[in-house]
N, CA, C and O atoms as a GROMACS GRO file, in nm:
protein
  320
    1UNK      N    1  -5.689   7.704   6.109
    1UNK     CA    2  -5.780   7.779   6.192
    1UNK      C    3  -5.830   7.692   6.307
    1UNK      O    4  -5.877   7.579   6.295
    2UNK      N    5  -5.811   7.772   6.435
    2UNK     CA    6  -5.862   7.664   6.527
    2UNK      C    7  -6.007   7.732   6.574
    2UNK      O    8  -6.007   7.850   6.610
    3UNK      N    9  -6.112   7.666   6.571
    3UNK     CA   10  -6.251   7.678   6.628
    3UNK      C   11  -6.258   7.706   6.775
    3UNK      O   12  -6.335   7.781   6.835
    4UNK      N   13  -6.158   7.626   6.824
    4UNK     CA   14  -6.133   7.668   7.012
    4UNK      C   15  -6.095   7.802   7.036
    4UNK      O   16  -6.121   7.846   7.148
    5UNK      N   17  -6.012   7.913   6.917
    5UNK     CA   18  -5.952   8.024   7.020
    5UNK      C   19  -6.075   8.069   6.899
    5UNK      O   20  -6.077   8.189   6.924
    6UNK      N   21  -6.159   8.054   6.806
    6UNK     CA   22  -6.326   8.123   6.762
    6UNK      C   23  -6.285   8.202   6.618
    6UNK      O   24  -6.340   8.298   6.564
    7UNK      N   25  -6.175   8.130   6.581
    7UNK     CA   26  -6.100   8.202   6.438
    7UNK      C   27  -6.166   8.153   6.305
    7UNK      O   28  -6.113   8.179   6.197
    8UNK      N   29  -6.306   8.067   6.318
    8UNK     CA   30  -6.312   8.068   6.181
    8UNK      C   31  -6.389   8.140   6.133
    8UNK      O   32  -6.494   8.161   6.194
    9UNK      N   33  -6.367   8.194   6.024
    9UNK     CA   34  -6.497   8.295   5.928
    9UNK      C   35  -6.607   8.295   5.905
    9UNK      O   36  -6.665   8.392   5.855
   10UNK      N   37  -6.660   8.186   5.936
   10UNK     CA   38  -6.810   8.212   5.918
   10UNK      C   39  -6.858   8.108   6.078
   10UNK      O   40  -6.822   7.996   6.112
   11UNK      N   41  -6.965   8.222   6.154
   11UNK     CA   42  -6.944   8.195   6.324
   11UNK      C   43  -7.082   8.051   6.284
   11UNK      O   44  -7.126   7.978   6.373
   12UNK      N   45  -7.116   8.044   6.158
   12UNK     CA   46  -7.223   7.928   6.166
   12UNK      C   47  -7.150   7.786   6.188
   12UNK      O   48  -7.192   7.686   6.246
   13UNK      N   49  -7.028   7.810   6.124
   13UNK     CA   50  -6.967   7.650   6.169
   13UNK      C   51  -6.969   7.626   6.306
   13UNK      O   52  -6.986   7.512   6.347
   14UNK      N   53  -6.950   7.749   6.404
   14UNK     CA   54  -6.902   7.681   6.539
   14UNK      C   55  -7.072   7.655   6.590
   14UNK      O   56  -7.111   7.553   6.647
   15UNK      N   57  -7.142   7.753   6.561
   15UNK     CA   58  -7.288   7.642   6.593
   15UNK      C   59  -7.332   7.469   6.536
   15UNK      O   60  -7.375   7.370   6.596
   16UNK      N   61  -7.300   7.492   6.404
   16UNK     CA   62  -7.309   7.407   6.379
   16UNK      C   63  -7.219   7.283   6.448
   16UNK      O   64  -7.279   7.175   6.452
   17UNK      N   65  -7.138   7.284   6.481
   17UNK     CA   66  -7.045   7.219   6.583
   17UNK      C   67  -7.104   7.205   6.697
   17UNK      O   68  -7.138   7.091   6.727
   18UNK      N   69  -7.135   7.319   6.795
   18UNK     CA   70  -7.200   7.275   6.889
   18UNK      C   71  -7.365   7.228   6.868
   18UNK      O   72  -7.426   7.243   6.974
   19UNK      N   73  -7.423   7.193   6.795
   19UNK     CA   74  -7.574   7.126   6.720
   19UNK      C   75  -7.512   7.015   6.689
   19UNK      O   76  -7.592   6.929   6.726
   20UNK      N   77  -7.421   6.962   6.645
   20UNK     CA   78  -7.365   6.822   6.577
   20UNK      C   79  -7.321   6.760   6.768
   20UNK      O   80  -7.341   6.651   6.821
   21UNK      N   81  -7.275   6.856   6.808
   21UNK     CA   82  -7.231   6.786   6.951
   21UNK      C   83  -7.386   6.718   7.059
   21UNK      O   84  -7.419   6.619   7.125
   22UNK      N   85  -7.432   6.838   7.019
   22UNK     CA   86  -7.575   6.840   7.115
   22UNK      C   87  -7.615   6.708   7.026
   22UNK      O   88  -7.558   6.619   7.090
   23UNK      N   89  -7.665   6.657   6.942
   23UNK     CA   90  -7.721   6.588   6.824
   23UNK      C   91  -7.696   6.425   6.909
   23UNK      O   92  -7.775   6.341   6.952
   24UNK      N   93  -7.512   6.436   6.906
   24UNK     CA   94  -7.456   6.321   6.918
   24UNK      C   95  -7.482   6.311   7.073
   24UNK      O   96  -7.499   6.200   7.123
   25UNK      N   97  -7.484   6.415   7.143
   25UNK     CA   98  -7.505   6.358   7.294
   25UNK      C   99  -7.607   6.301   7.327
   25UNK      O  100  -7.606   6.208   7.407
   26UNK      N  101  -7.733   6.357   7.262
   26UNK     CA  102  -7.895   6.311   7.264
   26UNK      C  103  -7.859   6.170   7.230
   26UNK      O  104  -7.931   6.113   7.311
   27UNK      N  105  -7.810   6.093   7.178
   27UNK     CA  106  -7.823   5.947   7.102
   27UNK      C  107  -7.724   5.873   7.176
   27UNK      O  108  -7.672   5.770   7.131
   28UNK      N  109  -7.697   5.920   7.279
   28UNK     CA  110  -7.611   5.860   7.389
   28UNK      C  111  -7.480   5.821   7.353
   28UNK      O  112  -7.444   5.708   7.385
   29UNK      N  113  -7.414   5.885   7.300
   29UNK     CA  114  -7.299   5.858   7.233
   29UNK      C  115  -7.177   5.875   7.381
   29UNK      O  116  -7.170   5.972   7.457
   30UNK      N  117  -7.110   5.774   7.384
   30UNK     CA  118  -6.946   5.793   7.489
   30UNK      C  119  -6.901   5.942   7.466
   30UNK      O  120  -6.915   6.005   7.361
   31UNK      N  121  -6.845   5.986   7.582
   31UNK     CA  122  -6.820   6.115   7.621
   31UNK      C  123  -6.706   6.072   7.511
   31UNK      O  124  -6.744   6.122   7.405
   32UNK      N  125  -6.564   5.991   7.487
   32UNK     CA  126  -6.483   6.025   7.409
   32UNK      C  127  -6.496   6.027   7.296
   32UNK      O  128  -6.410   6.080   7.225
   33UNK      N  129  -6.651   5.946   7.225
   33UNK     CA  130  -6.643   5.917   7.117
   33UNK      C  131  -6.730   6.052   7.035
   33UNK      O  132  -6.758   6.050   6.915
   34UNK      N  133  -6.766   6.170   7.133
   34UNK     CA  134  -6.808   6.302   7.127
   34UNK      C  135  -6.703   6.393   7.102
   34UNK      O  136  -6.696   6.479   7.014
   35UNK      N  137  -6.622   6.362   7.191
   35UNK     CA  138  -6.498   6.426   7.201
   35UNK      C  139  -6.425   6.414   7.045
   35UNK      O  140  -6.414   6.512   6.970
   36UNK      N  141  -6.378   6.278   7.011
   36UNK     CA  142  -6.299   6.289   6.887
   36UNK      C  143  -6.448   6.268   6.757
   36UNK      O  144  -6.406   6.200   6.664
   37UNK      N  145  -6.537   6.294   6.745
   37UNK     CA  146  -6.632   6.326   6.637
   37UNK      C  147  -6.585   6.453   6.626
   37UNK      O  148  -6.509   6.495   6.538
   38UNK      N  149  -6.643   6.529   6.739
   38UNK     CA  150  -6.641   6.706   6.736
   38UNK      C  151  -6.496   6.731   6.674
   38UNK      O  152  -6.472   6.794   6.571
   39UNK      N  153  -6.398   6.665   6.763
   39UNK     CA  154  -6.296   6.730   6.689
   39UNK      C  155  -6.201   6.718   6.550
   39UNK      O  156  -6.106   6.780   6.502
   40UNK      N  157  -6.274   6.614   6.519
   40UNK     CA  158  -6.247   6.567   6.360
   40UNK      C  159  -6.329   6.655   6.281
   40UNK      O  160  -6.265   6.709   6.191
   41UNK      N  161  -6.440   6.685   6.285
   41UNK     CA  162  -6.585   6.800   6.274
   41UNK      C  163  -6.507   6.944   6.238
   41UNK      O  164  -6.516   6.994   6.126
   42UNK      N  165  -6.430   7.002   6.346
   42UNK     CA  166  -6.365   7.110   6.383
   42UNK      C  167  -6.210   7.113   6.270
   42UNK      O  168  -6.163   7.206   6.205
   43UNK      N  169  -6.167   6.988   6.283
   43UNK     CA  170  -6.042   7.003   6.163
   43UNK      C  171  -6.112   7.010   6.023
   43UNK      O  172  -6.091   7.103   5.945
   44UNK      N  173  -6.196   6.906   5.996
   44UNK     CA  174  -6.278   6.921   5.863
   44UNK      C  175  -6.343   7.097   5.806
   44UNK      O  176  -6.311   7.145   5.697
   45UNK      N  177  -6.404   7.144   5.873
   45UNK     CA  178  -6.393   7.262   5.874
   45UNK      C  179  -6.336   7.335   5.884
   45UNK      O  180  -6.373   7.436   5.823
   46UNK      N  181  -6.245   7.342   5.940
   46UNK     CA  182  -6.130   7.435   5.949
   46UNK      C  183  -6.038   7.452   5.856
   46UNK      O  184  -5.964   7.549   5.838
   47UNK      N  185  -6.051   7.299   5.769
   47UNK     CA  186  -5.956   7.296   5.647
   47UNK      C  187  -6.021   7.332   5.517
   47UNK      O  188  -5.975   7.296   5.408
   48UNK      N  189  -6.163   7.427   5.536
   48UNK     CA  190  -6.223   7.487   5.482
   48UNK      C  191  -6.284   7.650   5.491
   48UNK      O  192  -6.398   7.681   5.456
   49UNK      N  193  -6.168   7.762   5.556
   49UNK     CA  194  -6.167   7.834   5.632
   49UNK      C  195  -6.264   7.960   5.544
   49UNK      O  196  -6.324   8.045   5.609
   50UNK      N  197  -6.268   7.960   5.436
   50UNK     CA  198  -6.333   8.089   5.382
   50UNK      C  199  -6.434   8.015   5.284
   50UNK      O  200  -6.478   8.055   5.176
   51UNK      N  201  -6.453   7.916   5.340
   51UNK     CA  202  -6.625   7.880   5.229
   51UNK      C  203  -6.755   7.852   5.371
   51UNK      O  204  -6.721   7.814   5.483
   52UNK      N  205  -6.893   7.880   5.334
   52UNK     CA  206  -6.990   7.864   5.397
   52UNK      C  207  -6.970   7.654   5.408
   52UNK      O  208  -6.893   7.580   5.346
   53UNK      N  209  -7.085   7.621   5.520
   53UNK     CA  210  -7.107   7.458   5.471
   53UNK      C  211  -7.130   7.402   5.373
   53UNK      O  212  -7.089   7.296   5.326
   54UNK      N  213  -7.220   7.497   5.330
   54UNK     CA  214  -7.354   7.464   5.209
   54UNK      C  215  -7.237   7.467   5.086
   54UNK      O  216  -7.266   7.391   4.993
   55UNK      N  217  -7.140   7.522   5.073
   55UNK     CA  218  -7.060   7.544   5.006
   55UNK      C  219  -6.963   7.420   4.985
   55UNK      O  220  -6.900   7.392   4.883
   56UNK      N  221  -6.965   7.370   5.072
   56UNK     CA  222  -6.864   7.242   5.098
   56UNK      C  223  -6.899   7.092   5.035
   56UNK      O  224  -6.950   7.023   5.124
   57UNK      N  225  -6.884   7.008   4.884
   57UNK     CA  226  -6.938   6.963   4.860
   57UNK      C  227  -6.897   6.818   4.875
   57UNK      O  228  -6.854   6.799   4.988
   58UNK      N  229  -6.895   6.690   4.788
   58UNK     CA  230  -6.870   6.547   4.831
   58UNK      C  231  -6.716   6.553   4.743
   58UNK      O  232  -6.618   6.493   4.786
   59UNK      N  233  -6.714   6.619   4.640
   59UNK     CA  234  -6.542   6.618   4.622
   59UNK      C  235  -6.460   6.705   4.725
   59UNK      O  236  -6.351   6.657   4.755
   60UNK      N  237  -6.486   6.799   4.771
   60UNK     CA  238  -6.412   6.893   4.896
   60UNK      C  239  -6.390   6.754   4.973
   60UNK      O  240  -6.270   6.738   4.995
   61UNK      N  241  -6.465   6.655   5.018
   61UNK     CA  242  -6.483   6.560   5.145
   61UNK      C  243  -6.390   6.462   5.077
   61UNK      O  244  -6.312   6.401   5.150
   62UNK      N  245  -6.385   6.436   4.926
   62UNK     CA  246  -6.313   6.327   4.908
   62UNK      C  247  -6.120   6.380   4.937
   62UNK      O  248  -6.020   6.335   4.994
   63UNK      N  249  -6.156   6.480   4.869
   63UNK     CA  250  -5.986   6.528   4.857
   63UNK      C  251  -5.967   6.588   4.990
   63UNK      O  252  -5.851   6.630   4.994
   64UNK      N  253  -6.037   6.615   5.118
   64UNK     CA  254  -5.993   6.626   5.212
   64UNK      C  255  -5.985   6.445   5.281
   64UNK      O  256  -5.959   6.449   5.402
   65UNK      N  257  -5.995   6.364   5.252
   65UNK     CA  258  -5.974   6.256   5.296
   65UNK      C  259  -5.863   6.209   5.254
   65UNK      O  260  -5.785   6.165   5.339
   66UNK      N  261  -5.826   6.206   5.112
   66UNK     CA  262  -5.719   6.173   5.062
   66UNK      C  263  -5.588   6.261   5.095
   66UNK      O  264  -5.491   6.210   5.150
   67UNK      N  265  -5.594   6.423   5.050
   67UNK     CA  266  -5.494   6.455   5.166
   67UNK      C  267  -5.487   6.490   5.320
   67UNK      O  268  -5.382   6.519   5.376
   68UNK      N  269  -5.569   6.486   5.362
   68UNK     CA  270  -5.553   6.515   5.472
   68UNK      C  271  -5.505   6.376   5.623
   68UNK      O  272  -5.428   6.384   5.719
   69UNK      N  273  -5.597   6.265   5.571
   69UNK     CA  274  -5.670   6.125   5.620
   69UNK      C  275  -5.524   6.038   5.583
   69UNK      O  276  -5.434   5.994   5.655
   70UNK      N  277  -5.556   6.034   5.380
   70UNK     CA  278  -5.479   5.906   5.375
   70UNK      C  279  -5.315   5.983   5.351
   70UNK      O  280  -5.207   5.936   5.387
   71UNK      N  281  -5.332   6.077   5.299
   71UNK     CA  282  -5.146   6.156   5.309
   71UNK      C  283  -5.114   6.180   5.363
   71UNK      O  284  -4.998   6.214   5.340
   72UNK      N  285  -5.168   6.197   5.518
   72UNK     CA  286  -5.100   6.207   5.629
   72UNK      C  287  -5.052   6.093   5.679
   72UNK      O  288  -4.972   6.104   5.772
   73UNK      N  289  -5.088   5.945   5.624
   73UNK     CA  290  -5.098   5.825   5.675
   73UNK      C  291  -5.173   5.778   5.823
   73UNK      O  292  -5.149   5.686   5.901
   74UNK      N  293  -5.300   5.916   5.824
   74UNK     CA  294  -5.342   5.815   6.009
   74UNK      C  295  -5.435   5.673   5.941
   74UNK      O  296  -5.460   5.624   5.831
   75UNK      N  297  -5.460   5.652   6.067
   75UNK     CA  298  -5.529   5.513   6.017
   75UNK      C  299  -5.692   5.528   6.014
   75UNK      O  300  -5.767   5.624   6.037
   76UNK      N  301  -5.716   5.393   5.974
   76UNK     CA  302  -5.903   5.396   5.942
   76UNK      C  303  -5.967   5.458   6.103
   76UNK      O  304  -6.088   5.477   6.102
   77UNK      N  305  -5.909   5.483   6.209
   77UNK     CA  306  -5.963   5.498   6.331
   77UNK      C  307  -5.924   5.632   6.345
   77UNK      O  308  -5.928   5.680   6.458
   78UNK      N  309  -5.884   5.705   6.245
   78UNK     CA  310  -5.814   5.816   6.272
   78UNK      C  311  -5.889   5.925   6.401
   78UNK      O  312  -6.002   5.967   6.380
   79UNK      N  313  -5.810   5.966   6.541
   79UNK     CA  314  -5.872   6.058   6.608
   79UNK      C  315  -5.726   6.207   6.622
   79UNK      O  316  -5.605   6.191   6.605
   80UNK      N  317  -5.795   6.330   6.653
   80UNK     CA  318  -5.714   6.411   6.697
   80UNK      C  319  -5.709   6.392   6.821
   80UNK      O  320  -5.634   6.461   6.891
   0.00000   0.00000   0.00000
């Protein structure tokens, strides 16, 4: 599901996306390092397409790291 063409199921993630963006811009964060947060933000969610956030817990985060992170093989710097 991509968040850019507004396909995910519940429209609170994409606020919440843009609040995590606003968040990180306030704290002066590099325009790229906004850029690949949000959009790591946007895959993480997305690879969670029919559950709320609140729903999303610290094993969802581990096993999306492990397959997604380390079975894909990107690296510790991983950006989209």
């Amino acid at each position: 599901m991509d968040t850019k063409e507004g396909k995910m199921k519940y429209p609170e993630k994409q606020r919440s996306i843009l609040e995590f963006k606003q968040w990180v811009r306030q704290r002066r964060y590099a325009d790229q390092t906004i850029k690949t947060y949000t959009s790591m933000l946007e895959v993480f969610l997305s690879h969670f397409p029919e559950r709320k956030i609140e729903e999303i817990g610290i094993r969802d985060i581990e096993d999306f790291n492990y397959h997604h992170v380390i079975g894909k093989g990107f690296s510790a710097s991983y950006r989209t």
